[in-house]
C-alpha positions, 0 to 999 in steps of 0.5 A: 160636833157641828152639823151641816147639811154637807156630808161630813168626811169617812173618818168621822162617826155620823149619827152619834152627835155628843149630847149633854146629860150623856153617861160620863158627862159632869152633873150628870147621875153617871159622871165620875164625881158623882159616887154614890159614896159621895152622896151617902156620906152627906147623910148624917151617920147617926141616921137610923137605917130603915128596915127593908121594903118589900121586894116591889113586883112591876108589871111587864108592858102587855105583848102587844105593845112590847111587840109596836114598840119593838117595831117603831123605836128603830124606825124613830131612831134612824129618822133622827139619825137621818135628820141630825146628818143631813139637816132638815132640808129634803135633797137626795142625802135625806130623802135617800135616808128617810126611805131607808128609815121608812123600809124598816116597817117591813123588815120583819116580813122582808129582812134580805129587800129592806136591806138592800134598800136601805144600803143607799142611805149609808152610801148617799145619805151617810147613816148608820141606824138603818143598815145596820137595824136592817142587817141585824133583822137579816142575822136574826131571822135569816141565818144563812150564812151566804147570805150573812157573807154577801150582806157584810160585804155589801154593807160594808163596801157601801160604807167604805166607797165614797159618794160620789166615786171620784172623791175617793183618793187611793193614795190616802192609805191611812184614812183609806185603812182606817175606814175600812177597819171602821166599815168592817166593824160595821157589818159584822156587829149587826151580824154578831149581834143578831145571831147571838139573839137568835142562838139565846131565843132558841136557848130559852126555848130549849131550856124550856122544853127541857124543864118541861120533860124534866117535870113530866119525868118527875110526875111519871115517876111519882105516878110509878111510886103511887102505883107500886105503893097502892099495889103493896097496900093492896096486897097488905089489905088482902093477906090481913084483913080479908083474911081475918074478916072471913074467918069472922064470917065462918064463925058467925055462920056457924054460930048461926047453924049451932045456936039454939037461942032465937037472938043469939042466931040473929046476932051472928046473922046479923055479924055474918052479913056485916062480914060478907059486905065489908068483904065486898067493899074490900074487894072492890078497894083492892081492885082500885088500888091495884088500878093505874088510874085509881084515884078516877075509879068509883067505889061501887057499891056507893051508901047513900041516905037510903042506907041509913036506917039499916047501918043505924040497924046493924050499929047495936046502939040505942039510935033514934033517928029524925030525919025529913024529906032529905032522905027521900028525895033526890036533890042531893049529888052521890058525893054528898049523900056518900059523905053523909053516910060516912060521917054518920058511920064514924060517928056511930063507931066513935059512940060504940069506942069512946061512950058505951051504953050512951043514947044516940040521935041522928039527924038528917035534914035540909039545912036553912038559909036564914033570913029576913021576916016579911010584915007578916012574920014569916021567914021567906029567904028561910024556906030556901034550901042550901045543904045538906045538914048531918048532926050526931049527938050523944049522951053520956056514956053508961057507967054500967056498959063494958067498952068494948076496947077497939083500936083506934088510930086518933084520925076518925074526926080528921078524915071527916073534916075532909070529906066535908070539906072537899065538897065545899061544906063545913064539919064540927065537933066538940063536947056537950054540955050534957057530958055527950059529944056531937059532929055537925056536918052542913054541905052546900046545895051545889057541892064545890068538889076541891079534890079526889071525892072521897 
């Protein structure tokens, strides 16, 4: 189509000028002619297929462009429409469409006035891009439908009289009926549009706020699951092993009233308070279980470093205990020296199970960072504390000693290689050459707490 700086008549289509490289046209990707059967059958069929490439994630444009471009494309697109209408030439037709563009800038704070701005520009000016931009921004945020109606029948009132007045001919019905068909299409599909953008908007959003009930739903019910399951296993632990623990502590303390021998009432002293405390902690295991927030309880009392030597006391097993200032001081954070005393505890246990009579030696010491030595031979960066170290190493079993046949469930070593590592530190455990076993545990200066401290 030709333009000129005239207006064209009302049964043309202004603002949409046949461009070449259009979809449709020959030579183009998307001409008819140029299939992709077409273009593949030019390759040769003896070709190898490639294997498939990994799916290609592309980054979205940030928001805030997205937002500027949302706003500056259909300003760019009415003022191109405007230009390809009415020339480049400044009258009353472009300057009518160019302040019909220009009021699009503010069409999300003020949809209804830029509307009624821009409805010149397709009476005047003869474009299409701006009233319609503007109508469908009324639609979207502004779904009233007076409004709506009122705005329909004025845009398309703008688009079917004619500028100036007098030009309009009511005897020519069939071009009359065909503009206004044309000027109808016109107003409602900005309408249609708009309101099918915003009903999907508030779709998503209710989806997701669906999603997002759905998921705590779930959550609320697994919490339930939890709770009634720790509430059962509460009620297992108190029925069995209370009740087996406590028959062990009246049998000690009545071996401790009855024996005569100075070292067999030790033994059952010394049982009987092992009872007594196991009790205690089974106690206050059973009320965290029993607890809605469990998993936030603190175990009290809480072992610690300074407990060492009386659980090494109590284990009945030849244990030679080194240690330095680690266990005096107070560097270290509770977790920590609670997962030491752990470790220690189920090492010993794997001792008295797997290797009867064997020599035991616990050390607990300020792991060194090594470094590089000065001129004058000493390690600087070496003196620098980063852990905690635990090491249980063990000889042979006894050939002579009786194992004492204690259950086990295989999940010892398992349970402190995740103690370990939920504070961030390492955990290892092997054979010796000597015949012996040995578990190292080393623990950061800063534990890195990844989970439920155990």
């Amino acid at each position: 189509m030709t333009v000129s700086p005239l207006p064209p008549s009302r049964s043309s289509s202004p603002g949409t000028p046949d461009t070449p490289g259009a979809p449709g046209a020959p030579g183009t990707p998307g001409a008819p002619g140029a299939s992709p059967a077409a273009s593949s059958a030019a390759a040769p069929a003896s070709a190898p297929s490639s294997p498939p490439s990994a799916p290609v994630f592309r980054r979205r444009p940030p928001q805030r462009v997205m937002r500027w471009g949302s706003l500056i494309v259909p300003v760019l697109l009415a003022v191109a429409d405007a230009l390809l209408v009415n020339g480049v030439t400044f009258g009353l037709e472009l300057n009518v469409s160019l302040v019909a563009a220009a009021a699009l800038l503010v069409r999300r704070k003020l949809p209804a006035l830029v509307f009624l701005v821009t409805l010149p520009g397709i009476l005047i000016g003869y474009v299409w891009f701006a009233p319609m931009i503007a109508l469908y921004t009324v639609a979207r945020l502004r779904p009233d439908r007076r409004l709506l109606g009122v705005s329909a029948l004025l845009l398309a009132a703008a688009h079917f009289i004619p500028w100036p007045v007098s030009d309009f001919e009511p005897t020519a019905y069939r071009e009359n009926t065909l503009t206004l068909i044309d000027a109808c299409v016109t107003s409602v599909g900005p309408i249609a549009l708009g309101l099918l953008v915003r009903t999907r908007g508030e779709l998503a959003a209710r989806i997701e706020d669906l999603t997002r009930s759905r998921r705590r739903a779930d959550e609320l019910i697994a919490e339930q699951v939890l709770s009634t399951e720790r509430a059962r296993l509460a009620r297992e632990m108190h029925d069995v092993v209370a009740h087996q623990v406590s028959l062990i502590s009246l049998q000690a303390g009545a071996v401790q009233i009855s024996a005569e021998d100075a070292k067999a009432r030790e033994g059952a002293r010394t049982i009987r308070e092992l009872s007594v405390r196991t009790l205690d902690e089974l106690r206050h295991m059973v009320g965290i279980l029993r607890a809605a927030g469990g998993d936030h309880e603190e175990l009290t009392p809480q072992p610690r470093l300074a407990d060492l030597p009386r659980l090494i006391e109590l284990s009945a097993l030849d244990v030679s205990f080194e240690t330095d200032s680690a266990t005096q001081r107070p560097g270290h954070s509770e977790a920590v020296e609670r997962a030491a005393f752990r470790i220690v505890q189920e090492a010993l246990t794997n001792v008295r199970k797997h290797a009867p009579g064997a020599r035991v030696t616990v050390r607990v010491n300020d792991a060194q960072a090594e470094g590089p030595e000065a001129a004058d031979g000493t390690a600087h960066a070496a003196e620098e504390t980063r852990g905690l170290r635990v090491e249980v190493r063990n000889g042979p079993p006894d050939a002579s000693a009786v194992a004492p046949g204690l259950p086990g469930g295989g999940h010892g070593l398992v349970g402190l290689r995740e103690r370990a590592q939920l504070l961030g530190g390492t955990l290892e455990a092997g054979p010796t050459e000597e015949g012996g076993f040995v578990v190292r545990a080393d623990f950061p200066k800063t534990p890195r707490v990844t989970g439920p401290a155990a």
